[in-house]
C-alpha positions as CSV (number, residue, x, y, z in Angstrom):
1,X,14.2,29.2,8.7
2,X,14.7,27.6,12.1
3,X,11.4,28.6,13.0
4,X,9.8,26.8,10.2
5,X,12.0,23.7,9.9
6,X,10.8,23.6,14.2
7,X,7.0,23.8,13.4
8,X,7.1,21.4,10.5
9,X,8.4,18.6,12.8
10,X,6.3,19.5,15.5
11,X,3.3,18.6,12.7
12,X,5.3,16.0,11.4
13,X,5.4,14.3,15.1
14,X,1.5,15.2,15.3
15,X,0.4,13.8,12.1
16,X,2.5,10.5,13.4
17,X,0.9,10.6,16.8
18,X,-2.9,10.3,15.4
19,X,-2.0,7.5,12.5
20,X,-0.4,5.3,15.6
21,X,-3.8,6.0,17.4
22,X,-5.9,5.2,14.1
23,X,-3.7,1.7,13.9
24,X,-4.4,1.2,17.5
25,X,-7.9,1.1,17.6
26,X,-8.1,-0.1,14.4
27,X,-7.0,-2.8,15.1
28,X,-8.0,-3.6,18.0
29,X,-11.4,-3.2,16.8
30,X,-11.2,-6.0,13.8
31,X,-9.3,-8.3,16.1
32,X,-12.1,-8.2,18.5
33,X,-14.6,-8.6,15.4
34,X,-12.6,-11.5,13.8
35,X,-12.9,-13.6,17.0
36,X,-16.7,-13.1,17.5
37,X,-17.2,-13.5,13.6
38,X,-15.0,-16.6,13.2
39,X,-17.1,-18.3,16.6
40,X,-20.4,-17.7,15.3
41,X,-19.3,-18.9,12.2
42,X,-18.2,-22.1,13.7
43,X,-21.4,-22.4,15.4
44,X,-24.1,-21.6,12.8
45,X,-21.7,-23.3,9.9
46,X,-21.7,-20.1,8.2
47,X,-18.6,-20.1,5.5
48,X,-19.3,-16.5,4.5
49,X,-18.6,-15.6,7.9
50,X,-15.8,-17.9,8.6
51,X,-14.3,-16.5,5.2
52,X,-14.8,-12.7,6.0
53,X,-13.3,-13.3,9.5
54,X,-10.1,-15.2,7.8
55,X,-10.4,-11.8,5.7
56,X,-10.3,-9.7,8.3
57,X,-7.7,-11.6,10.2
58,X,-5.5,-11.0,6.9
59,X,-6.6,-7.5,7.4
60,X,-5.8,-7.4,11.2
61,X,-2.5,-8.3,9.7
62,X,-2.1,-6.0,7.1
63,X,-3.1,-3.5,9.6
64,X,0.2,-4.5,11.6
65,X,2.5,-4.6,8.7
66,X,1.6,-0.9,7.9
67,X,2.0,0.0,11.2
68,X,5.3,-2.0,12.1
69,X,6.5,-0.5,8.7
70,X,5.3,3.3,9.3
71,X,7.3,3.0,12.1
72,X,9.9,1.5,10.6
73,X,10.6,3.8,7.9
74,X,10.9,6.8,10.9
75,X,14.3,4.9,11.5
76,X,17.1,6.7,11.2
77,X,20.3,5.5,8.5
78,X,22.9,3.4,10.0
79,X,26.5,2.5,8.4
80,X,25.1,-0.6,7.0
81,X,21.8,0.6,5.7
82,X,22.4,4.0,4.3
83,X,18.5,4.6,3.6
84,X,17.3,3.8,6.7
85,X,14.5,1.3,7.4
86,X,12.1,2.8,4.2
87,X,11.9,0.0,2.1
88,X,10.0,-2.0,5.1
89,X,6.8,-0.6,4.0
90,X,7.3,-1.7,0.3
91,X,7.6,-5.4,1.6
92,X,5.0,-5.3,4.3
93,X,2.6,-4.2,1.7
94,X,3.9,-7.3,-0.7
95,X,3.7,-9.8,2.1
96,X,0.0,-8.7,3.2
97,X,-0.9,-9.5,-0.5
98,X,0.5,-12.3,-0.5
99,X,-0.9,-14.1,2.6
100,X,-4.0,-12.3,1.6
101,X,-4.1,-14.8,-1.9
102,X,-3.6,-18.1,0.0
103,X,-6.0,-17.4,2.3
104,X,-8.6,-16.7,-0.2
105,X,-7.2,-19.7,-2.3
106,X,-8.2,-21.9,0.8
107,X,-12.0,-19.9,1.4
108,X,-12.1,-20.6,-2.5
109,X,-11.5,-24.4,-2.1
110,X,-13.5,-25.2,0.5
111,X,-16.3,-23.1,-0.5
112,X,-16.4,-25.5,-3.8
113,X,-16.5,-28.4,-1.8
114,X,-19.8,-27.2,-0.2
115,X,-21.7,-27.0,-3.8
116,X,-21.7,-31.0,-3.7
117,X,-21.3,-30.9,0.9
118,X,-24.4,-28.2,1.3
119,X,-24.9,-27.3,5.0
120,X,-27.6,-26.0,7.1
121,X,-26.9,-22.2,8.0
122,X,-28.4,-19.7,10.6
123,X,-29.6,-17.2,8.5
124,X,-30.0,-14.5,11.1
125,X,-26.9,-15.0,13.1
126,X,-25.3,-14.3,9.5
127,X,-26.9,-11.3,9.7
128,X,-26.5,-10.1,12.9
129,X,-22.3,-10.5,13.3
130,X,-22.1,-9.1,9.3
131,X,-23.9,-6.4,10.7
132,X,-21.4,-5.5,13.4
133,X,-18.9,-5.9,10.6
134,X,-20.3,-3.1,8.7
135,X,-20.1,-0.6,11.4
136,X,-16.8,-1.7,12.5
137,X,-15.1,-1.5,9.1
138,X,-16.9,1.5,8.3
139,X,-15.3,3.2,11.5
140,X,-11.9,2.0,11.1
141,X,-12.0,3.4,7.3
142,X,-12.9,7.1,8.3
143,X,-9.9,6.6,11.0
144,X,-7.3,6.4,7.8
145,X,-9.9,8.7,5.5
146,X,-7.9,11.8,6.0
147,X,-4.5,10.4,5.8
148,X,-4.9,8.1,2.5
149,X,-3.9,11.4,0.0
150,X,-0.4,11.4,1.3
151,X,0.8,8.1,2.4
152,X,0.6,4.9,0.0
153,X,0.7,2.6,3.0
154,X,-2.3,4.4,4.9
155,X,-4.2,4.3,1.3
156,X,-4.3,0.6,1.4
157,X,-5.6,0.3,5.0
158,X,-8.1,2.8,4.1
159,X,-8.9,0.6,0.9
160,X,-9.0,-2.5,2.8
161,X,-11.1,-1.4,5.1
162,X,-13.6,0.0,3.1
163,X,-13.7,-2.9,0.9
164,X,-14.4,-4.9,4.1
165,X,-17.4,-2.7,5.1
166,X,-18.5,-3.8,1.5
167,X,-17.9,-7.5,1.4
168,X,-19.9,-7.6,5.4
169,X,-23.1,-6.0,3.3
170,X,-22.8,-8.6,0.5
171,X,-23.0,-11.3,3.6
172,X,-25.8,-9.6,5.2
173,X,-27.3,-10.3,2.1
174,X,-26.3,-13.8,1.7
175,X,-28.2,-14.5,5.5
176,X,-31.1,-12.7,4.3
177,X,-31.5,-14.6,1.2
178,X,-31.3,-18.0,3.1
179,X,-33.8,-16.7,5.5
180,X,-36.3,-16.1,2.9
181,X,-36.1,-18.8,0.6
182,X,-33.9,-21.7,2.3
183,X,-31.5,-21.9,-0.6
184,X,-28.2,-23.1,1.3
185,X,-26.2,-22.7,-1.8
186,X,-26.4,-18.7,-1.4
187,X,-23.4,-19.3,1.5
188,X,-20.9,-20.6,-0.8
189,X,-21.9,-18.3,-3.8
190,X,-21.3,-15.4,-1.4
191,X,-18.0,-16.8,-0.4
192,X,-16.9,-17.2,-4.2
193,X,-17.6,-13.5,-4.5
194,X,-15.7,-12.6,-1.3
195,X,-13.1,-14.1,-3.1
196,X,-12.8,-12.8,-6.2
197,X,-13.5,-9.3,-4.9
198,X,-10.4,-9.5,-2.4
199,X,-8.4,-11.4,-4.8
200,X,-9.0,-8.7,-7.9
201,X,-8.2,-5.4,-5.2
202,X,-5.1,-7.4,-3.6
203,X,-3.8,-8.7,-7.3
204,X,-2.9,-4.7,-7.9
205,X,-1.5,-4.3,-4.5
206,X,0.9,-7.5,-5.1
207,X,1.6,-5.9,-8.6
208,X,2.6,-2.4,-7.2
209,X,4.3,-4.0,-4.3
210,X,6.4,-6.3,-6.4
211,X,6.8,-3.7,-8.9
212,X,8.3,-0.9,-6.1
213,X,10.6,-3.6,-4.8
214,X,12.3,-4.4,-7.9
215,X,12.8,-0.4,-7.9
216,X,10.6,-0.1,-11.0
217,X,9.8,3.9,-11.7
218,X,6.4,4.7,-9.1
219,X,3.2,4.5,-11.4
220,X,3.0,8.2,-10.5
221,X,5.8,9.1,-12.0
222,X,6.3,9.3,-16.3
223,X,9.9,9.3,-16.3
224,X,9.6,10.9,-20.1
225,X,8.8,13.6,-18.6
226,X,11.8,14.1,-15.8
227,X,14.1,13.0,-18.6
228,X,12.7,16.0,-20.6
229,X,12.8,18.3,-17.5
230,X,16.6,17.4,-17.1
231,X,17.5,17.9,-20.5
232,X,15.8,21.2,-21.0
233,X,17.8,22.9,-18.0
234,X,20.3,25.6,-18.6
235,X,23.3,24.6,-20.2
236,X,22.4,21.0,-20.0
237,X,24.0,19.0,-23.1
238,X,22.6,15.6,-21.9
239,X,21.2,13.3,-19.6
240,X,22.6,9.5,-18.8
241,X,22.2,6.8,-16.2
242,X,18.5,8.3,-15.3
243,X,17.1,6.3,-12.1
244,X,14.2,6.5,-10.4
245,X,13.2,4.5,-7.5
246,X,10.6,3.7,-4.5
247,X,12.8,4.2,-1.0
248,X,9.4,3.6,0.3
249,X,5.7,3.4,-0.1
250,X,5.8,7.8,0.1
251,X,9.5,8.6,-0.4
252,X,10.9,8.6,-4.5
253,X,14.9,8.7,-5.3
254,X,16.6,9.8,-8.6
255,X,20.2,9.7,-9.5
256,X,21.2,10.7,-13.0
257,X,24.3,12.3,-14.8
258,X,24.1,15.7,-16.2
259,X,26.6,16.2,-19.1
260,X,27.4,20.5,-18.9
261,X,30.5,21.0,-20.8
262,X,30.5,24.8,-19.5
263,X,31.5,22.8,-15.7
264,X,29.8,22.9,-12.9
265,X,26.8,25.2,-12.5
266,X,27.0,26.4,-8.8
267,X,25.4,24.8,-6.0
268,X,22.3,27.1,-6.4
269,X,21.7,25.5,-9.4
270,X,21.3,22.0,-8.0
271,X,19.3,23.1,-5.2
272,X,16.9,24.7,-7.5
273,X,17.2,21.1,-9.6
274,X,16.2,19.2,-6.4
275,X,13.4,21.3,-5.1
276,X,11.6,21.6,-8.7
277,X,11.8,18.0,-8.8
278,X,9.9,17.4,-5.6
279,X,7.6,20.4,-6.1
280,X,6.8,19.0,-10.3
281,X,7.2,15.3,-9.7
282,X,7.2,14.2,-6.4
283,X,10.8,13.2,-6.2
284,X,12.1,14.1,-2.6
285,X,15.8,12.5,-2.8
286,X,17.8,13.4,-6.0
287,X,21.5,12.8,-6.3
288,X,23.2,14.4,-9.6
289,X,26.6,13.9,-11.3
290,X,27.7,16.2,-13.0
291,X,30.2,15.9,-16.3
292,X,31.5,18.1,-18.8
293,X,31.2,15.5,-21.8
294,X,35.0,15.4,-22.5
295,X,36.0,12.5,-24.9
296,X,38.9,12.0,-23.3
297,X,37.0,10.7,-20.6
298,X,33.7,9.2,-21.3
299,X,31.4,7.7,-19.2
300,X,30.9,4.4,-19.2
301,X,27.2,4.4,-18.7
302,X,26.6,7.0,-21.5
303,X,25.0,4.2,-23.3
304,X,21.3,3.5,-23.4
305,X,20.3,0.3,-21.4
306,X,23.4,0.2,-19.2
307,X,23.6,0.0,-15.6
């Protein structure tokens, strides 16, 4: 048992070690890209590539957040916060959408203005920095690629950057469009579609985000079924005050009352409880009360719908 618990860390620490490198270079990468993309885009006029560097820059920041957060949820409990540091992750990942929307609220604006405001733009120079963006989003992707089963957090850099290697092709596309037929009004449309493609991914990141932060039940998780799971164990008369929670962006809680009138069941029983319910469900930290159902004695949140 030591042995094992002693090689899982040691994996644990490794695992750890290469997402911090991923994040490094990572980012370092798209800030590097964001400042050549956003002065050529100055220079040439180019919205489509001022708007995918203020993407990436809101990327470059997401990139942070998850990283500050992974971090963060390593931390270990204190006497005033019992969890730990988890939940960081669940609001890094609901500020990044956040400042993700105004920033493509203001692209949106002022690529609107420049239907009736057309400007001249240097077709190739479009080209050639979109270009760069394709390989370096591409290569920061495969850096989270292996990581994205397991970890919510690394999943959405993964998915951003992705996304990003994307939305660079679409403005390779606008530059070679203006080349070939001088149509200045192909910058702004591809700006508009910047925008509603990062608005539509980052509108289900806020959702989840918000969602996990007001300790809604994880959308992998059909709390039918736990209920049902619960109530079918031995000696088990019924199940009350049912909770399940994000502590983080990877880490699930439950706490719920168990109502055995025969007493308790042993210990063995509720570490059987707790590992079938992170080997079936997913649900790592479970806390259970257990009652006998006396009437002399009943529990005031027996009731359905109170907390």
């Amino acid at each position: 048992m030591v042995h094992d618990h002693s090689h899982k860390h040691q994996g644990h620490e490794h695992g750890q070690g290469s997402t911090n490198r991923a994040f490094a270079i990572g980012t370092a990468l798209n800030i590097g890209f964001v400042i050549v993309e956003a002065v050529y885009g100055y220079r040439v006029n180019s919205l489509a590539l001022v708007a995918d560097a203020g993407h990436n820059l809101s990327d470059v920041l997401g990139l942070l957040l998850a990283w500050g957060a992974s971090a963060l949820t390593l931390r270990p409990p204190t006497r005033r916060h019992t969890y730990g540091l988890r939940r960081s992750s669940i609001l890094a990942a609901l500020l990044n959408a956040l400042v993700l929307l105004l920033a493509m609220g203001a692209i949106a604006w002022e690529a609107v203005r420049r239907f009736s405001e057309p400007s001249s733009v240097s077709g190739g120079t479009v080209i050639g920095v979109a270009v760069v963006g394709i390989i370096i989003n591409t290569v920061t992707a495969l850096m989270f690629m292996s990581g994205r089963q397991n970890d919510l957090n690394i999943r959405g850099a993964f998915l951003h950057m992705a996304a990003d290697a994307g939305v660079s092709l679409g403005v390779v596309l606008a530059g070679i469009a203006i080349v070939f037929t001088g149509w200045l009004w192909f910058d702004p449309v591809v700006s508009l579609i910047i925008v509603v493609v990062v608005v539509v991914g980052t509108w289900q990141l806020l959702k989840s985000s918000l969602d996990l932060a007001l300790d809604a039940v994880p959308a992998s998780i059909e709390p039918l079924a736990v209920r049902t799971y619960l109530a079918e164990l031995r000696d088990v008369a019924g199940v009350h005050d049912l909770h399940i929670w994000a502590m983080s962006t990877t880490k699930t809680a439950l706490t719920a009352h168990l109502v055995i009138p025969t007493g308790h069941p042993s210990d063995a029983f509720l570490v059987q409880v707790n590992r079938e319910l992170q080997d079936n469900f997913g649900i790592e930290h479970t806390t259970l009360q257990i009652e006998t159902g006396d009437p002399s004695y009943p529990c005031p949140l027996a009731q359905e719908n109170v907390v």
